[in-house]
N, C-alpha and C positions, 0 to 999 in steps of 0.2 A: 624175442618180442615180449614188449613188459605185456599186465594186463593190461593197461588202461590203454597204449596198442590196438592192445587187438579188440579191445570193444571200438573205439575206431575203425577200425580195418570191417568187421563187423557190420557198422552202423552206414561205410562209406559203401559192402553189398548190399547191404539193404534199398539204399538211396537207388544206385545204379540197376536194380533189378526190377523200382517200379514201372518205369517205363517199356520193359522186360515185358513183366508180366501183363499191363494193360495190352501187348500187341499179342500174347497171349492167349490172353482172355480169348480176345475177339477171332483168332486163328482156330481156338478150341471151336469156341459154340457153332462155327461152321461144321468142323467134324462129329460136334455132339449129333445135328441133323443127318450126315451120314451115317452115325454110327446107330440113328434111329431108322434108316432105313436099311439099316441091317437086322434090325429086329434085335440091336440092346438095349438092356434097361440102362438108367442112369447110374444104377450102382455100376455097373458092369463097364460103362463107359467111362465114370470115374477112377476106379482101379484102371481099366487099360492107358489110361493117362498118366497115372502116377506110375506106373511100370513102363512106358513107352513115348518119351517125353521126346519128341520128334512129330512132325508135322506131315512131314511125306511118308512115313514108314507107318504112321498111326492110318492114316490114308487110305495108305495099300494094305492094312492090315484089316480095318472095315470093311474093306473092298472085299478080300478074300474071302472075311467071315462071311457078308452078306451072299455072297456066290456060292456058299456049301461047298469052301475049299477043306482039303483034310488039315491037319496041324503039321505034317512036315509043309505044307504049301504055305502057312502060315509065315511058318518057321523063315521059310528059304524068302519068300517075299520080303519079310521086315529084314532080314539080315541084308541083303542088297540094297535096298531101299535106302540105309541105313549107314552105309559102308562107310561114306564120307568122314564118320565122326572115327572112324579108325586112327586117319590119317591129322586130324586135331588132337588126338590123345595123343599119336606121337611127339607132335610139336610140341603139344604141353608141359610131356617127358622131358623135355630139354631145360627147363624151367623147373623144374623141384629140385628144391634143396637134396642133397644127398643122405643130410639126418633127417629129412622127415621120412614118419612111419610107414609103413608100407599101406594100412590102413586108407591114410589119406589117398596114396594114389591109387588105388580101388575106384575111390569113393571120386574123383575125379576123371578117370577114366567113364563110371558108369553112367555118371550126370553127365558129363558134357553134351552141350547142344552149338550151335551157330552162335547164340548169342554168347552164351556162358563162356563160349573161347573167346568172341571177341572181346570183350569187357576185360579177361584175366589176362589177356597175349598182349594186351595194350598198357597195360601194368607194367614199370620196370624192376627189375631185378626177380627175384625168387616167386613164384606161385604164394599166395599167402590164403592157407587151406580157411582162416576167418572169414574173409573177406569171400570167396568162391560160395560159401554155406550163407554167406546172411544174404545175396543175389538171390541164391536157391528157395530161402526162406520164403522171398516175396513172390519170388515169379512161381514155380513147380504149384502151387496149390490155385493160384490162377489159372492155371492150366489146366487143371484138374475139372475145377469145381466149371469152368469155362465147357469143358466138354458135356459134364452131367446137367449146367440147365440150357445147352444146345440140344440135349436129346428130349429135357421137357418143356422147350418155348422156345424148341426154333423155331416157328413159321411168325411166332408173334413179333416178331424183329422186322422192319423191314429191310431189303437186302441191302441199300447203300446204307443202313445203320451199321449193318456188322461190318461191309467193308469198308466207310471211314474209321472204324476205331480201329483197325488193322493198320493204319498210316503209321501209328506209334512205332511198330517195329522197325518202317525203313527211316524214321527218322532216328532212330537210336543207331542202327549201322550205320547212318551217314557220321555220326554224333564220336563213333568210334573209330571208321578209318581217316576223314580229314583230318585229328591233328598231327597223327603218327606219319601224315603223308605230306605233311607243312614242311615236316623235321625230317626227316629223311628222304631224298629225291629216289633211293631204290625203292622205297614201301612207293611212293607215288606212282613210277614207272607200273609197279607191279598191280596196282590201284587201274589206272588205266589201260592196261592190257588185259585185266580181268575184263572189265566193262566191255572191251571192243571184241574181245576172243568171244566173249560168252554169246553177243549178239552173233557175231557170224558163224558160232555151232548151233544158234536157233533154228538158223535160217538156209544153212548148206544140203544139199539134198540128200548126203546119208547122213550126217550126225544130228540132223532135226530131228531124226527116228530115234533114238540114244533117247532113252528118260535122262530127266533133269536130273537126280540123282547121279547117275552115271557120268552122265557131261560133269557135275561139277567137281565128281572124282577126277577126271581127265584133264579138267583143268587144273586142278589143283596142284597138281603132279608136273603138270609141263610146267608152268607158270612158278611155284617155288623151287621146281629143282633146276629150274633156268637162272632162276636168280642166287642159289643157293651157289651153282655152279660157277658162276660168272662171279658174284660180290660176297663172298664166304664171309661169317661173324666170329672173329677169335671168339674162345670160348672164354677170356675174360670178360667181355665184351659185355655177350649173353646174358651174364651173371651182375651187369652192373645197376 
């Protein structure tokens, strides 16, 4: 990839990660008030941001703190909470180039979130490590900064303020699965039976109990390895 590439590639995360991060924002400053009534400061809630860039796992990780959990409880909480992004990082895997550096898939492995997959898995051919850092660039300090003045002016928000600006995020995931689900009738299929599976593990009488997190390990699992099983991708395919 020349330079001028990859300031491209660059400029087109940057673009895709505003909308990123304004659903961000407004997801943080929710948790900022949590995480004041855990008795953090805003420093403290802004590092746990930028070292815990997940929204459920930040959650339950507040939650802990605020409850005078020990740090392996900590620990074991965020790591569950959290597991989902395991199972993205391996998808992602399948997507890197073979010469990039090991560095980069660290550093993709650690970032990835919901979003950060969607936007790069929707991308064809190769993971392009530019383009993933300049997304990150815009959203991760939204996130951040989202959480630390949620812990010094949440109450001064009113609540339908913070949850319209949250709408950014599910309009960005619509933004990302409809047109990969125009073009391929499996991504579609697999599109709509998320939607309907996921309703009816809300609502069944033991897997309502199951955290979201969990269910959407379980689905994830049944749902791409049904279709993986069933409409397998040569692995030139993949790569095109």
């Amino acid at each position: 990839m020349s330079k001028n590439e990859k300031i491209k590639a660059y400029r087109d995360g940057m673009r895709d990660g505003v909308p990123i991060g304004l659903g961000y924002f407004a997801v943080a400053f929710s948790l900022g008030i949590a995480a004041r009534s855990a008795g953090m400061s805003a420093l403290q809630g802004l590092v746990a941001s930028l070292l815990c860039n997940a929204s459920a796992g930040e959650f339950a990780l507040f939650t802990v703190i605020g409850a005078g959990g020990t740090y392996l409880e900590v620990a074991l909480v965020t790591l569950i909470a959290n597991a989902r992004y395991l199972l993205m990082s391996f998808a992602l895997s399948q997507r890197i180039s073979p010469e990039m550096p090991d560095y980069h898939r660290y550093l993709f492995g650690g970032l990835v979130t919901d979003e950060f997959f969607g936007i790069n898995i929707a991308r064809p051919g190769y993971l392009e490590p530019v383009y993933y850092y300049g997304a990150i660039t815009v959203a991760t300090p939204l996130w951040a900064v989202g959480t630390a003045l949620g812990i010094l002016m949440g109450n001064l928000l009113p609540g339908r303020v913070v949850s319209a600006l949250g709408v950014a995020l599910y309009g960005m995931f619509l933004a990302i699965i409809i047109p990969p689900a125009r073009e391929n009738r499996v991504v579609a299929a697999c599109v709509i039976c998320s939607f309907l599976l996921s309703g009816l593990f809300s609502v069944l009488p033991v897997l309502s109990g199951i955290s979201a997190g969990t269910r959407t390990i379980l689905l994830t699992l049944l749902i791409a390895g049904g279709a993986a099983l069933l409409f397998p991708v040569r692995e030139e395919e993949s790569a095109e």
